[in-house]
N, C-alpha and C positions, 0 to 999 in steps of 0.2 A: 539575582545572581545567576539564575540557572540559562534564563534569557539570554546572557553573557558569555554562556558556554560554547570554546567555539573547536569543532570535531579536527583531529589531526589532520594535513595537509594530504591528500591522498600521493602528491608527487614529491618525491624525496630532492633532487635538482634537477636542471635542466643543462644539457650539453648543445647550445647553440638553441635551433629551436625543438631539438625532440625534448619531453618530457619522460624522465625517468621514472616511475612509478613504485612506490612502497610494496606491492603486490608483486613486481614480477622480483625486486630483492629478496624478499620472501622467501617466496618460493625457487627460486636461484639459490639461497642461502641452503633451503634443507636438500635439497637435491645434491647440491656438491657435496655435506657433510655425510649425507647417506652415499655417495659413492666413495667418497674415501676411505671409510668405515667397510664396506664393501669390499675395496679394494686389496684391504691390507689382510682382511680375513680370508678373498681369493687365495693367497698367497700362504696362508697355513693352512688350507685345506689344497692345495696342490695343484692350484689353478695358475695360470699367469694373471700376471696383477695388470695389465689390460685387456684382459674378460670384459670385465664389466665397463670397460672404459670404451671399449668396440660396441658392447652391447647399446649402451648409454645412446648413443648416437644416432639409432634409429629407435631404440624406446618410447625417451624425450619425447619429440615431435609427434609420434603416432600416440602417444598417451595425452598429451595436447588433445591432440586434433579430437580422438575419440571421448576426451573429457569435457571438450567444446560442445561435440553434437549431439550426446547425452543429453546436457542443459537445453539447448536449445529446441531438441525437439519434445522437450517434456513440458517448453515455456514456449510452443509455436504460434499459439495463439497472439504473444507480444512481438516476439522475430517476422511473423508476416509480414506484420507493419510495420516493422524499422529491420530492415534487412542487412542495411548497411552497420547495423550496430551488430551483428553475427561475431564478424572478426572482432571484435574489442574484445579480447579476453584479459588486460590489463585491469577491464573493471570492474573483474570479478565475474562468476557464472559461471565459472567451471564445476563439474561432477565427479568428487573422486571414486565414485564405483565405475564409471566411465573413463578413468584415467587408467585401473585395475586392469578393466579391461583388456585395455593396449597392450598396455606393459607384458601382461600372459601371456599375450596372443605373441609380441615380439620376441619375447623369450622362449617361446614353445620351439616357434622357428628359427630363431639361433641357436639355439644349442641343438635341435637335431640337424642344421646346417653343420655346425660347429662338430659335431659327434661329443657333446657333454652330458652328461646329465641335465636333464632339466630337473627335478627334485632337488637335486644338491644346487645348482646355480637358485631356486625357490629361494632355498633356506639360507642359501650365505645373505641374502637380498633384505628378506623379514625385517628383520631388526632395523633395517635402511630404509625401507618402506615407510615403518610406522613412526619412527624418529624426521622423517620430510612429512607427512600427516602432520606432527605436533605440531613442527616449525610452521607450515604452511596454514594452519587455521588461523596465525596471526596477521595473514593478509588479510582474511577476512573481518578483524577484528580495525586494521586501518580502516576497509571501506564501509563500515559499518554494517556488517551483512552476518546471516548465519545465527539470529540471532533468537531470543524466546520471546515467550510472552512479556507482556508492561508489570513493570514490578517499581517501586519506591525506590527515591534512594537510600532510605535508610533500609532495606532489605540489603542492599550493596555496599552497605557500610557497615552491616550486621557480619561481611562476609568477608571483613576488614582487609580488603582489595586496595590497593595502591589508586587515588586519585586518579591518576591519568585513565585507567580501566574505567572507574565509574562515568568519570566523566566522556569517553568516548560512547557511553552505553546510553546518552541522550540524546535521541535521536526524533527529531522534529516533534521537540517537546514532548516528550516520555521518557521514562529510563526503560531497560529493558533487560533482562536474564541474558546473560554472557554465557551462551551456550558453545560458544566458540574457545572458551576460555576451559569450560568445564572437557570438552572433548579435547583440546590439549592434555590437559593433565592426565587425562584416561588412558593416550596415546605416549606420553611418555612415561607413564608408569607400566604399559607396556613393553616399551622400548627396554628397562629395565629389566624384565620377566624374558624378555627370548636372550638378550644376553647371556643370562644365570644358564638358561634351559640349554645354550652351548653347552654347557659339563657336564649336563645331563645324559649327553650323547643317546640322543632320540634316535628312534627309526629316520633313516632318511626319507624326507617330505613331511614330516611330524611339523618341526617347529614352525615351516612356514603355513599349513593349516590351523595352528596353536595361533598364530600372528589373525589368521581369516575370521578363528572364532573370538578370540579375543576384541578384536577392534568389532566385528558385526553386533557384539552382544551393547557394547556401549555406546556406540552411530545408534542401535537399535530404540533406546530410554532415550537418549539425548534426543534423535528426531522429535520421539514425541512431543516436545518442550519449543521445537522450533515453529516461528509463524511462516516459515517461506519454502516448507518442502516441497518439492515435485511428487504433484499426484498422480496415483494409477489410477483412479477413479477420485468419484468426489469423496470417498470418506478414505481411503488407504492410501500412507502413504507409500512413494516408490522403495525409496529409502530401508521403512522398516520391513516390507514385503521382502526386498533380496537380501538384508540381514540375516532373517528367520530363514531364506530357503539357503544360504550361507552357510549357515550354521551346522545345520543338518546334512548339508552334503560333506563339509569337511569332517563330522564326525564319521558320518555314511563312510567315507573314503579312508579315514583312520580304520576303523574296524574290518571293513574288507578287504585291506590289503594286511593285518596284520591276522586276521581268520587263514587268508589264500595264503599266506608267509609271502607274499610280494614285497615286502619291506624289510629284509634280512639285513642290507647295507644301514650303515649308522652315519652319523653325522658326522663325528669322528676319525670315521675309517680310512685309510688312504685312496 
């Protein structure tokens, strides 16, 4: 039977001759949902509701690109020798702390272009962030990637998982720990948690560090679990190294700006 297992189509249709890909729907899918969600909260926090829609525009692409050369140069060893496979990011091998990246870096300088806050454009974003995370680990669950150590499938039926998940988890004859599945749930049951912490009406810059610690703590356990992280050496991985230094600086930057009172504005506030 298991012989007979045959993994989902990686391409969803074809328009003439391009092939459409499962992966970039995906992640198209939670990127609009977090800008709209984005959008609409612009807009009760006092913002124009294409903020984030201007923002979005150079974001995107620069968090691409920087989410591309992340992977690739932590896997250069394989990229030397197929150069031409660089560009394929439809087949997976993107790095979301290298997507982070971008994204900061283009929003740091949009809104001081813009004259906005950047703390407040952080925190409307958080919540849109880790809800495109959830959505988006399920491209990697098409391409069969991201995934743990070899496990049974009655481990995965212990775990009373809908068929199609198990059986996507055999992979050249093994099953395998759905660690793409488990940091989904971690990442929307965050999404969950920065909502709520809206009424809580934090320090402004609070909720989107609460989003930093939160997802680095669970990327952090999950890594461990996975056979295919980018290492910083042969025994640490990249992953859980900038987790833990994540961690640490957002709490660092919570307590210092609420010691200096650098963080009197609220989330809230007009």
């Amino acid at each position: 039977m298991e012989n007979s297992i045959e993994p989902i189509s990686k391409v969803a249709f074809h328009l003439g001759p391009i092939a459409v890909h499962w992966y970039g729907i995906i992640i198209g899918t939670g990127l609009l949902l977090g800008l709209l969600i984005a959008m609409r909260e612009s807009e009760k926090r006092g913002l124009s509701k294409d903020t984030f829609l201007d923002m979005i525009l150079f974001a995107v692409p620069v968090a691409i690109i920087c989410a591309r050369i992340y992977y690739v140069l932590f896997e250069w060893g394989y990229y030397s020798k197929h150069p031409n496979e660089i560009i394929q990011v439809w087949q997976g091998g993107i790095a979301i702390h290298g997507a982070l990246i971008g994204s900061i870096l283009t929003a740091y300088i949009f809104t001081k272009v813009k004259g906005i806050s950047f703390w407040k454009i952080c925190d409307i974003a958080a919540p849109s962030l880790i809800l495109g995370q959830a959505i988006g680990r399920w491209g990697n669950f098409i391409n069969q990637e991201a995934h743990g150590r070899e496990v049974g499938r009655s481990f995965l039926e212990s775990l009373h998982l809908p068929d199609f998940i198990v059986n996507q988890m055999y992979i050249n004859g093994a099953y395998y720990h759905p660690t793409f599945l488990y940091e989904s749930l971690w990442d929307f049951v965050g999404f969950i948690i920065l909502l709520s912490l809206r009424r809580a009406n934090l320090r402004r810059g609070e909720l989107f560090l609460t989003y930093v610690i939160w997802y680095s703590i669970g990327r952090y356990f999950i890594e461990g679990m996975r056979t295919d992280s980018l290492m910083l050496t042969h025994s640490l991985r990249m992953a859980q190294v900038l987790s833990l230094s994540l961690i640490v600086i957002a709490l660092a930057i919570i307590l210092y700006r609420r010691f200096t009172k650098q963080s009197v504005k609220r989330y809230l506030d007009a």
